[in-house]
Biotite code that builds the C-alpha atoms (Angstrom):
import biotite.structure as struc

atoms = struc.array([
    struc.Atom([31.412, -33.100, -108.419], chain_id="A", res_id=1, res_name="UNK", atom_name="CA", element="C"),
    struc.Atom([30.913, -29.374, -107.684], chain_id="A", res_id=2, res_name="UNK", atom_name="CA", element="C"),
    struc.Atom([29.489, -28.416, -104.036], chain_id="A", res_id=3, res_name="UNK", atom_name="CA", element="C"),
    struc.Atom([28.010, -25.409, -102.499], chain_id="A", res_id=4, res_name="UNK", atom_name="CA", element="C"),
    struc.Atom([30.305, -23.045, -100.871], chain_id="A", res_id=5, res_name="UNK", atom_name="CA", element="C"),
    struc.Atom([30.505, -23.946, -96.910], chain_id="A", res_id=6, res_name="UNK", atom_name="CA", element="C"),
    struc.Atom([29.212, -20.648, -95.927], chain_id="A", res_id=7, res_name="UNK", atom_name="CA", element="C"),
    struc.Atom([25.295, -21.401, -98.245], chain_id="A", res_id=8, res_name="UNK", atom_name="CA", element="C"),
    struc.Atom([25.418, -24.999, -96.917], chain_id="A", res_id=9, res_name="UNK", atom_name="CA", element="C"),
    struc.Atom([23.676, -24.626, -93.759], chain_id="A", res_id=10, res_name="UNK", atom_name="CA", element="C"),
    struc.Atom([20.868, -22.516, -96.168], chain_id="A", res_id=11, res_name="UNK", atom_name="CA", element="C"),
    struc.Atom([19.562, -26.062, -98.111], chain_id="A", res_id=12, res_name="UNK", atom_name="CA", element="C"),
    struc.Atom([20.859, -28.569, -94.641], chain_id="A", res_id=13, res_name="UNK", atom_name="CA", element="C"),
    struc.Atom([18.831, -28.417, -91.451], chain_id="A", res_id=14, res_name="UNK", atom_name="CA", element="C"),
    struc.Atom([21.116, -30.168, -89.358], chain_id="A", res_id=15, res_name="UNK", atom_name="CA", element="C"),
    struc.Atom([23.809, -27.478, -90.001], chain_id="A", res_id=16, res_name="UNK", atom_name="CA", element="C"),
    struc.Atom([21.296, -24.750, -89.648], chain_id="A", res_id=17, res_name="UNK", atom_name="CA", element="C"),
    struc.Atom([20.406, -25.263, -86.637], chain_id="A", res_id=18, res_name="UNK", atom_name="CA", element="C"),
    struc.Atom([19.900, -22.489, -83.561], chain_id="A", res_id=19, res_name="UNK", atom_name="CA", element="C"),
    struc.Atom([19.027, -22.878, -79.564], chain_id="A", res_id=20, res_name="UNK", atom_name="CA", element="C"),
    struc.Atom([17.621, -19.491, -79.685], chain_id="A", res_id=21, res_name="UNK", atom_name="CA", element="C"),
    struc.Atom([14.347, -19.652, -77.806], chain_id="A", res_id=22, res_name="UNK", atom_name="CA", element="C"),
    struc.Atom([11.302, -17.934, -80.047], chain_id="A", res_id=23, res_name="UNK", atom_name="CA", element="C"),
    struc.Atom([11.589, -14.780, -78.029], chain_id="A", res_id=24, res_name="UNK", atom_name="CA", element="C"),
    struc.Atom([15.144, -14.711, -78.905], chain_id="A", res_id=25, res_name="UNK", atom_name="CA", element="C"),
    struc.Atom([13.860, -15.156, -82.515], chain_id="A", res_id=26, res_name="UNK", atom_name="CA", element="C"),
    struc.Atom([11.306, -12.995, -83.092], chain_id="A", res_id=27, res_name="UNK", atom_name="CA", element="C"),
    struc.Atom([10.056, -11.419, -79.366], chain_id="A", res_id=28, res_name="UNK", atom_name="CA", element="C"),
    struc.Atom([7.111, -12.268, -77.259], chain_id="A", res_id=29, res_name="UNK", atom_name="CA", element="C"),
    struc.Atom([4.345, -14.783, -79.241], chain_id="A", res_id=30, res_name="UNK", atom_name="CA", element="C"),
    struc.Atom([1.546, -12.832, -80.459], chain_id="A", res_id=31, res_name="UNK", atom_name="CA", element="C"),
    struc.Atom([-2.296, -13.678, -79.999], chain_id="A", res_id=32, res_name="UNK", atom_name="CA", element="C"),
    struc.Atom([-2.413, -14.759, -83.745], chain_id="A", res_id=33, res_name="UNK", atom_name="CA", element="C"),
    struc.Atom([0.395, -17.042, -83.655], chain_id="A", res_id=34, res_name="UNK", atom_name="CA", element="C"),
    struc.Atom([-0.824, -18.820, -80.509], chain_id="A", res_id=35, res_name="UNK", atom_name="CA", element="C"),
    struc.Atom([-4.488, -19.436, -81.486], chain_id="A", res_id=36, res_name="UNK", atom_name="CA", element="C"),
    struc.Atom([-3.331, -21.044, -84.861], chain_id="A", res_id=37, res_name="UNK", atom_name="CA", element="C"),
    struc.Atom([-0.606, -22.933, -82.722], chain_id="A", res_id=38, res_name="UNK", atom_name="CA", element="C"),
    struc.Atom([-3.688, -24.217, -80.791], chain_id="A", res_id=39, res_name="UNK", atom_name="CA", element="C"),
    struc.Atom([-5.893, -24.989, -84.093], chain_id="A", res_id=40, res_name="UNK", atom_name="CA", element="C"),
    struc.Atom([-2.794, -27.111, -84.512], chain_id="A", res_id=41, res_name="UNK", atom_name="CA", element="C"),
    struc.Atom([-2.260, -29.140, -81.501], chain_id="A", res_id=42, res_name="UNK", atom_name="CA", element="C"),
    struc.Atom([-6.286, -29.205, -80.654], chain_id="A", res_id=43, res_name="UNK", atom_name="CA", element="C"),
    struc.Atom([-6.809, -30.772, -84.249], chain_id="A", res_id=44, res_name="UNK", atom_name="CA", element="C"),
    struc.Atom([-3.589, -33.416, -83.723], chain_id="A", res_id=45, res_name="UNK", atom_name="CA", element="C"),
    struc.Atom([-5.419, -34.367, -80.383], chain_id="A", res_id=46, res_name="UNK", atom_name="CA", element="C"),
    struc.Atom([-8.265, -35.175, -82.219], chain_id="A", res_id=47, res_name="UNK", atom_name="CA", element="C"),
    struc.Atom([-6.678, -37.062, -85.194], chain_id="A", res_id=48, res_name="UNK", atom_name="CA", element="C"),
    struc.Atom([-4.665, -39.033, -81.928], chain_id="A", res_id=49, res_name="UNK", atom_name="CA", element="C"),
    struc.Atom([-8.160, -39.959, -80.436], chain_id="A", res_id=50, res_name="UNK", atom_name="CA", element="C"),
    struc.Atom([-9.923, -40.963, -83.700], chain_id="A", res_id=51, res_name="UNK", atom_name="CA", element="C"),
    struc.Atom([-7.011, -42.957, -84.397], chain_id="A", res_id=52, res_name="UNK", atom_name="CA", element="C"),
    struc.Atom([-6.943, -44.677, -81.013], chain_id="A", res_id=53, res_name="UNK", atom_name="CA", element="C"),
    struc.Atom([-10.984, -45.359, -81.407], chain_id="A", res_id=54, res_name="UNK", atom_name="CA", element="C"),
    struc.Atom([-10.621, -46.882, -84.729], chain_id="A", res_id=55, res_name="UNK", atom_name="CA", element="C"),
    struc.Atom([-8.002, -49.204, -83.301], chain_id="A", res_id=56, res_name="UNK", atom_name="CA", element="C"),
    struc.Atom([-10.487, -49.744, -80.301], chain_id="A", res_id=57, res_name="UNK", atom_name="CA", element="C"),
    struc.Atom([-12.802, -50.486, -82.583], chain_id="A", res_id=58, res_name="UNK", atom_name="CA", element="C"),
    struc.Atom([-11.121, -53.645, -84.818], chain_id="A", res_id=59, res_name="UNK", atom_name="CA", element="C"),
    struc.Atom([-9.893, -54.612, -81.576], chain_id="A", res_id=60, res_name="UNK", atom_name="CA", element="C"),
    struc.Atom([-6.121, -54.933, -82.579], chain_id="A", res_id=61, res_name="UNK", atom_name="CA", element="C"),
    struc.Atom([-3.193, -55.112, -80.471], chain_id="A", res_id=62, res_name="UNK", atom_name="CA", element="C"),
    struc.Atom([-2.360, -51.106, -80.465], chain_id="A", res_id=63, res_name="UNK", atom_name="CA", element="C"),
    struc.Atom([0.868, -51.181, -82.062], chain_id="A", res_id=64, res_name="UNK", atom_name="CA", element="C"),
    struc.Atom([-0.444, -52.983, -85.544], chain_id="A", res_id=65, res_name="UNK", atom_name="CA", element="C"),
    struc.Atom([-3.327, -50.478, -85.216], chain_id="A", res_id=66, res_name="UNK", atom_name="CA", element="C"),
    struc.Atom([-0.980, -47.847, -85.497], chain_id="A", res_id=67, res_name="UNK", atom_name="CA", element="C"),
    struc.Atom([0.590, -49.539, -88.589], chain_id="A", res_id=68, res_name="UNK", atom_name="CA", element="C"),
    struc.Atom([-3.218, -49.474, -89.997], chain_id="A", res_id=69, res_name="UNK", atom_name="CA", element="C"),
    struc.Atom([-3.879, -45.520, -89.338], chain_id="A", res_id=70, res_name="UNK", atom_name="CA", element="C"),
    struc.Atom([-0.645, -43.678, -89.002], chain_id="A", res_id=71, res_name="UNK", atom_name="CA", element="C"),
    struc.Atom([-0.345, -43.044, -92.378], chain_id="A", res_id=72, res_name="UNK", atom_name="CA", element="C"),
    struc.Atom([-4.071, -42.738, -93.715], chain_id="A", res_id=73, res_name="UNK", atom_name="CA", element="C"),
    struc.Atom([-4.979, -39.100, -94.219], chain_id="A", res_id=74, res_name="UNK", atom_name="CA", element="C"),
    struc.Atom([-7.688, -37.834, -92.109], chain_id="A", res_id=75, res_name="UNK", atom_name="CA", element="C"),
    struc.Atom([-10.443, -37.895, -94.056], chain_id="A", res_id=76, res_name="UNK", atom_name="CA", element="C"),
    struc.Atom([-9.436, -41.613, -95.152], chain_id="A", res_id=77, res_name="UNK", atom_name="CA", element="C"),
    struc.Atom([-9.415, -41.948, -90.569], chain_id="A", res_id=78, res_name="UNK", atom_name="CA", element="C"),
    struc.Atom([-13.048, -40.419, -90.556], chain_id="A", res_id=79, res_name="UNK", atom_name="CA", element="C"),
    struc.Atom([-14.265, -42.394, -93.904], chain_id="A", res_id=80, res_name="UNK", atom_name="CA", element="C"),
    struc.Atom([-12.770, -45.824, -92.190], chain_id="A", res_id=81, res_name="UNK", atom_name="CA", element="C"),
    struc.Atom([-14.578, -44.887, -88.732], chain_id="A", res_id=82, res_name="UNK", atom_name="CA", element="C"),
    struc.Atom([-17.850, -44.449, -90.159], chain_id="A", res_id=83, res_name="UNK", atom_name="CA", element="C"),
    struc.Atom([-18.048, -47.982, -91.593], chain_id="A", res_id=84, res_name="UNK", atom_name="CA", element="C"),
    struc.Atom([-16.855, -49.149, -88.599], chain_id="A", res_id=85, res_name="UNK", atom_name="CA", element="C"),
    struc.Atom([-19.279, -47.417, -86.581], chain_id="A", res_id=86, res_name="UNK", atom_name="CA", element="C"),
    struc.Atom([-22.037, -48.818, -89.008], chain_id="A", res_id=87, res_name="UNK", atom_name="CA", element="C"),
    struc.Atom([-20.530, -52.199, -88.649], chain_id="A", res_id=88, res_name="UNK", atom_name="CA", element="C"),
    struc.Atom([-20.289, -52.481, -85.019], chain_id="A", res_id=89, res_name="UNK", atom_name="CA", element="C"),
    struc.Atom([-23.766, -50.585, -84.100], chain_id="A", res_id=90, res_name="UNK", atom_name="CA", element="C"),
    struc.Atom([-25.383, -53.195, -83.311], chain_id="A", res_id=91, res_name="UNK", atom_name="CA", element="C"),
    struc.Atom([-23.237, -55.766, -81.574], chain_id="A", res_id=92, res_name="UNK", atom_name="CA", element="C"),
    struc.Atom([-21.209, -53.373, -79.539], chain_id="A", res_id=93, res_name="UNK", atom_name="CA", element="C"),
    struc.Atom([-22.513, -50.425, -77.304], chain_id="A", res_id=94, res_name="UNK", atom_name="CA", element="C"),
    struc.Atom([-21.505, -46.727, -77.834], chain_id="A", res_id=95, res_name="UNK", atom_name="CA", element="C"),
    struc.Atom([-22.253, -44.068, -75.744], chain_id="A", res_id=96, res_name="UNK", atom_name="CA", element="C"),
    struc.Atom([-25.747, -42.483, -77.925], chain_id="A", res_id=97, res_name="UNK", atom_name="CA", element="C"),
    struc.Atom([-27.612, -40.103, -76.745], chain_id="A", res_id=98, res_name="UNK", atom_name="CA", element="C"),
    struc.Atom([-30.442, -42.697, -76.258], chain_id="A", res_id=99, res_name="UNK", atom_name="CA", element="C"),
    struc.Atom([-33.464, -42.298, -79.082], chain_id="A", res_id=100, res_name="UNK", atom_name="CA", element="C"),
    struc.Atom([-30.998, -40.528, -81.140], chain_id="A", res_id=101, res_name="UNK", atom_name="CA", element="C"),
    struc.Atom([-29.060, -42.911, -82.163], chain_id="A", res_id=102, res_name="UNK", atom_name="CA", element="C"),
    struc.Atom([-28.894, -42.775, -86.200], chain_id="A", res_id=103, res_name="UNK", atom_name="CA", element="C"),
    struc.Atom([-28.715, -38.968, -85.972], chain_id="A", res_id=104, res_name="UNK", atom_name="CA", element="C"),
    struc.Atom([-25.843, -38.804, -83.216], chain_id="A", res_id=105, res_name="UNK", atom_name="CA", element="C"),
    struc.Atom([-23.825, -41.278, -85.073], chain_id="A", res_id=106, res_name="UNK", atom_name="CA", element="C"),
    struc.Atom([-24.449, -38.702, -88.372], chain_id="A", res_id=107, res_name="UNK", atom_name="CA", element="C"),
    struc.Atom([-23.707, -35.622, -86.682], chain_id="A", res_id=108, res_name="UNK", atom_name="CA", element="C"),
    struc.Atom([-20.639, -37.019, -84.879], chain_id="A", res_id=109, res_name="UNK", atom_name="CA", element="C"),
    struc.Atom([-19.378, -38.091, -88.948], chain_id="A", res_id=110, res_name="UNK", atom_name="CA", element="C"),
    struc.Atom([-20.218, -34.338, -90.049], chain_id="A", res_id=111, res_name="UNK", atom_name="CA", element="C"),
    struc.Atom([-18.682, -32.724, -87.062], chain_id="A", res_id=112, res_name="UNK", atom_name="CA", element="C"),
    struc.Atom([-15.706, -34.728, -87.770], chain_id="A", res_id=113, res_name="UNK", atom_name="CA", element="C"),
    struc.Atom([-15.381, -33.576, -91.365], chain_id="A", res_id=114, res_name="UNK", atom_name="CA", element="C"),
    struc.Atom([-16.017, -29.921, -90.140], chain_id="A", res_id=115, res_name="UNK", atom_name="CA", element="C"),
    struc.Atom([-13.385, -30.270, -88.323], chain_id="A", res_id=116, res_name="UNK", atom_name="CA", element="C"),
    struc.Atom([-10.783, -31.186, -90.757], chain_id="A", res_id=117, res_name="UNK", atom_name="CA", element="C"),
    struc.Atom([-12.253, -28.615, -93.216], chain_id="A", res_id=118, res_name="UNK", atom_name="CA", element="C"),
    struc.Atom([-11.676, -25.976, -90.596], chain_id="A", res_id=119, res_name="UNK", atom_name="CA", element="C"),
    struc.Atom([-8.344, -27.089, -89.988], chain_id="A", res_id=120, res_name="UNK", atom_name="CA", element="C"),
    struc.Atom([-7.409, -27.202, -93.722], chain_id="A", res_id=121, res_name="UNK", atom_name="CA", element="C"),
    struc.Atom([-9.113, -23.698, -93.543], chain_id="A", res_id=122, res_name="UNK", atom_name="CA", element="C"),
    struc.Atom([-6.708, -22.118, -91.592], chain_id="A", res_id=123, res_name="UNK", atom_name="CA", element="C"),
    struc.Atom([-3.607, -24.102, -92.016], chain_id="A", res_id=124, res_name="UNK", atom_name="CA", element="C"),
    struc.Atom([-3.245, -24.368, -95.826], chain_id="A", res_id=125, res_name="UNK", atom_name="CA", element="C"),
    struc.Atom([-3.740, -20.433, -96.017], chain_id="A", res_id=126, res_name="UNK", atom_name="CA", element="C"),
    struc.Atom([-1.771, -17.483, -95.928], chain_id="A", res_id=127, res_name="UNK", atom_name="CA", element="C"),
    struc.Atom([-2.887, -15.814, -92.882], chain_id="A", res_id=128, res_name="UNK", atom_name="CA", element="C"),
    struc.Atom([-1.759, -11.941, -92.153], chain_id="A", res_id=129, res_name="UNK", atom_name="CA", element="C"),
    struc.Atom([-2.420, -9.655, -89.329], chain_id="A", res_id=130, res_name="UNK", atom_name="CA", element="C"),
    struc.Atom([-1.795, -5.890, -90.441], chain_id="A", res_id=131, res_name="UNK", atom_name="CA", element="C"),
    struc.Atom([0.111, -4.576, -87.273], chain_id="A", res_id=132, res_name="UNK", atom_name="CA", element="C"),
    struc.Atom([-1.097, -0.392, -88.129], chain_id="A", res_id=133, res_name="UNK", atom_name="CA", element="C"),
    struc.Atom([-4.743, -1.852, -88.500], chain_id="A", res_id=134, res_name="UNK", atom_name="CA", element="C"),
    struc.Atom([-4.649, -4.935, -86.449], chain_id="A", res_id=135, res_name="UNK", atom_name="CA", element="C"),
    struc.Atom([-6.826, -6.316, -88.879], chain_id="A", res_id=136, res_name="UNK", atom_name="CA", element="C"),
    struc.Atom([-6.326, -10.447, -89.924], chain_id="A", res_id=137, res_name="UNK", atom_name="CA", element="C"),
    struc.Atom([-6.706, -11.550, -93.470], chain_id="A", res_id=138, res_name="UNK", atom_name="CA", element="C"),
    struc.Atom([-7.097, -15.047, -94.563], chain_id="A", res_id=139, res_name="UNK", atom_name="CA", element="C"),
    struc.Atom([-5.809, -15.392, -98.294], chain_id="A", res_id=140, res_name="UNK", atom_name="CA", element="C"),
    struc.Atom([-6.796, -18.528, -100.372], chain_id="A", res_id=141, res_name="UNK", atom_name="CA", element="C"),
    struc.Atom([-5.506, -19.506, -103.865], chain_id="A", res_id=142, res_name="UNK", atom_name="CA", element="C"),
    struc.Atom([-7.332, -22.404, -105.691], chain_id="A", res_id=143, res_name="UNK", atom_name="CA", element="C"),
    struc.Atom([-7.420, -23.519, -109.153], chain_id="A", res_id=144, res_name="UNK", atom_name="CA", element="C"),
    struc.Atom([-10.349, -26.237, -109.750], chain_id="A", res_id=145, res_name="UNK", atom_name="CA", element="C"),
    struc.Atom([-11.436, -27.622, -112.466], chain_id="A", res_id=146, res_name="UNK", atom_name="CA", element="C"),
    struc.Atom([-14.894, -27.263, -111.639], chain_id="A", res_id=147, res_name="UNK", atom_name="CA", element="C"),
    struc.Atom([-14.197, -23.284, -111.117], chain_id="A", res_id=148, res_name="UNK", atom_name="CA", element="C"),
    struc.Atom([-10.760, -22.215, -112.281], chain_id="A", res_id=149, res_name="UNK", atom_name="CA", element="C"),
    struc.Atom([-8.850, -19.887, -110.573], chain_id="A", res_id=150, res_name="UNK", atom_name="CA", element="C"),
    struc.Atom([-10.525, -19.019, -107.448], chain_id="A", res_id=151, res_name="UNK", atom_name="CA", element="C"),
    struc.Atom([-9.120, -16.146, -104.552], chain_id="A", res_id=152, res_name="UNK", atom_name="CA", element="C"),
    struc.Atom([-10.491, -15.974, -101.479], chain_id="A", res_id=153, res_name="UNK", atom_name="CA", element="C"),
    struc.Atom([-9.924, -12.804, -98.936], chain_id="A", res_id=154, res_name="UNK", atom_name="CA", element="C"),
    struc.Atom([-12.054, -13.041, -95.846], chain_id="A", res_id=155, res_name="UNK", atom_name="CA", element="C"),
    struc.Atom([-11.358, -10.833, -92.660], chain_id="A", res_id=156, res_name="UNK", atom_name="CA", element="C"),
    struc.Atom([-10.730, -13.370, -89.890], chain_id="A", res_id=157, res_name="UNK", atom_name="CA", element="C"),
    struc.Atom([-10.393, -12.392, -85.933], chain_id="A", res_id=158, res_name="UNK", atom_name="CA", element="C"),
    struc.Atom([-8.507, -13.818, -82.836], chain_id="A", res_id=159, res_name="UNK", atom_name="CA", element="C"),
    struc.Atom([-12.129, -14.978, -81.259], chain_id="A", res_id=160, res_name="UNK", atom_name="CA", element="C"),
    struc.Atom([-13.044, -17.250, -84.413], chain_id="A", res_id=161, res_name="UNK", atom_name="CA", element="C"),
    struc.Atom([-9.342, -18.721, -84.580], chain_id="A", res_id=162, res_name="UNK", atom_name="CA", element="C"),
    struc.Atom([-10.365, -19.912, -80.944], chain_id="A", res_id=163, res_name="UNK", atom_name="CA", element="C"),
    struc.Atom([-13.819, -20.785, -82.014], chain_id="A", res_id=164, res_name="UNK", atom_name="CA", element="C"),
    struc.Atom([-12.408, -23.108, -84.249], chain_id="A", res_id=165, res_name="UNK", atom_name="CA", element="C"),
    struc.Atom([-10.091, -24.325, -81.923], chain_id="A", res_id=166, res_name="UNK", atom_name="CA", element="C"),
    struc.Atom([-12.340, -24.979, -79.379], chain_id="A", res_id=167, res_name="UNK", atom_name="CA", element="C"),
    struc.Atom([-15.083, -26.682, -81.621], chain_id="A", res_id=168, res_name="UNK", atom_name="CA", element="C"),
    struc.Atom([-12.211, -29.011, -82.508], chain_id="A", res_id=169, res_name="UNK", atom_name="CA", element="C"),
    struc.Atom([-11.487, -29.609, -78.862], chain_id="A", res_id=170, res_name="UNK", atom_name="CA", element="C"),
    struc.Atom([-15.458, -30.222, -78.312], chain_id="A", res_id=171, res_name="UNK", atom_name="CA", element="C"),
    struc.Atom([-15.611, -32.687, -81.065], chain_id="A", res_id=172, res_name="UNK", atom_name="CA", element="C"),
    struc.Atom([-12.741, -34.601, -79.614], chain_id="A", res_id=173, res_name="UNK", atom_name="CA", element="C"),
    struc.Atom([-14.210, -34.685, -76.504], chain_id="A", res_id=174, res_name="UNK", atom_name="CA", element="C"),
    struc.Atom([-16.780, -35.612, -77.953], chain_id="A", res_id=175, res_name="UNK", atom_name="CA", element="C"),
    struc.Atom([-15.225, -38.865, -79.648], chain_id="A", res_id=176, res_name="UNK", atom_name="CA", element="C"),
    struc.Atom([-14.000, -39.961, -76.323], chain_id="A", res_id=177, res_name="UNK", atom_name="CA", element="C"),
    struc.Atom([-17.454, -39.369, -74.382], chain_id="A", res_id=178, res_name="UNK", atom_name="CA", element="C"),
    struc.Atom([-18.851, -41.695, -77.490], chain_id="A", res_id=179, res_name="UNK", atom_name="CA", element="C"),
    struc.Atom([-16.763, -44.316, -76.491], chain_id="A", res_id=180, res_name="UNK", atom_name="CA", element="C"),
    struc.Atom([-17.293, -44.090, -72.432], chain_id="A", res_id=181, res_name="UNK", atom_name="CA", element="C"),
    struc.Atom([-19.548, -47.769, -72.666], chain_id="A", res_id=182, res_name="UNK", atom_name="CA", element="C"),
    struc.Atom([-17.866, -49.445, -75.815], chain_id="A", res_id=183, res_name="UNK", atom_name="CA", element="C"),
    struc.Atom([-18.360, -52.744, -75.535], chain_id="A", res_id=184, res_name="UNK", atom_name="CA", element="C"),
    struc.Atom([-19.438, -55.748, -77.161], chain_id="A", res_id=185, res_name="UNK", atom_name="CA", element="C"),
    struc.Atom([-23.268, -56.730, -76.249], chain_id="A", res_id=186, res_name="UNK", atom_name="CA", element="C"),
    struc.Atom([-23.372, -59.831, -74.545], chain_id="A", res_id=187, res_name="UNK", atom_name="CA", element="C"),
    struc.Atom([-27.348, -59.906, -74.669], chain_id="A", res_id=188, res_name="UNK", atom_name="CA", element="C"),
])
């Protein structure tokens, strides 16, 4: 059988194609853009850690076969599975409501949740481009539904919103832990 010349190889194999540069090496000093999508990243992982880790809380399994359960349900499918839970376990366990506000808390936490992975999805599954002469930052979106065909989206986004969106993610998961400060089952 034919092979790719040794020189190509390391194009289409990651193990041979790997470098030790460090990112300045690679491309210079990180730029605003980059870093506030790098922290839409890691703020939203933190939060898909901590809903996982609630959910597990919740069925009250031994932590490694709750990772089994969640680590390879989508998010959505995490948020979809909390909710029942949460609707389950109401009212035999306590949560931390905001007290007379239950119902609506428990909604808004669910819709906040959602927001967030929309958001996320948002940024991440475009093509984002900051014009260096302008400094202007374009988020392109290419969608073909069947609902509404072929759809393009071009929306001027900004360094400030890219945090907003970070930070709201942070909030929510924050959020999800402060929900969880007096979980326990009620004993009365």
């Amino acid at each position: 059988m034919k092979t790719l010349p040794k020189e190509i190889q390391p194009i289409f194999d990651f193990e041979k194609g790997q470098d030790s540069a460090s990112y300045e090496e690679r491309v210079g000093p990180p730029t605003e853009l980059h870093a506030t999508i790098g922290r839409v990243t890691m703020k939203f992982q933190y939060l898909e850690d901590r809903l996982s880790e609630k959910i597990i809380e919740m069925i009250g399994l031994d932590f490694e076969i709750g990772e089994i359960i969640t680590c390879e349900l989508s998010f959505k499918n995490k948020v979809n599975l909390f909710s029942s839970l949460l609707h389950k376990l109401k009212e035999t366990h306590s949560f931390n409501f905001y007290p007379g506000y239950e119902e609506i808390h428990m909604r808004e936490l669910i819709k906040a949740l959602f927001k967030c992975g929309e958001l996320r999805n948002q940024i991440l599954h475009s093509n984002i481009v900051e014009n260096y002469r302008t400094k202007q930052i374009v988020r392109t979106k290419t969608t073909s539904k069947a609902k509404k065909g072929l759809t393009k989206i071009h929306e001027a986004v900004d360094i400030p919103y890219l945090f907003n969106v970070a930070d709201y993610i942070g909030g929510i998961e924050y959020e999800l832990r402060e929900f969880f400060i007096e979980f326990k089952k009620n004993t009365t």
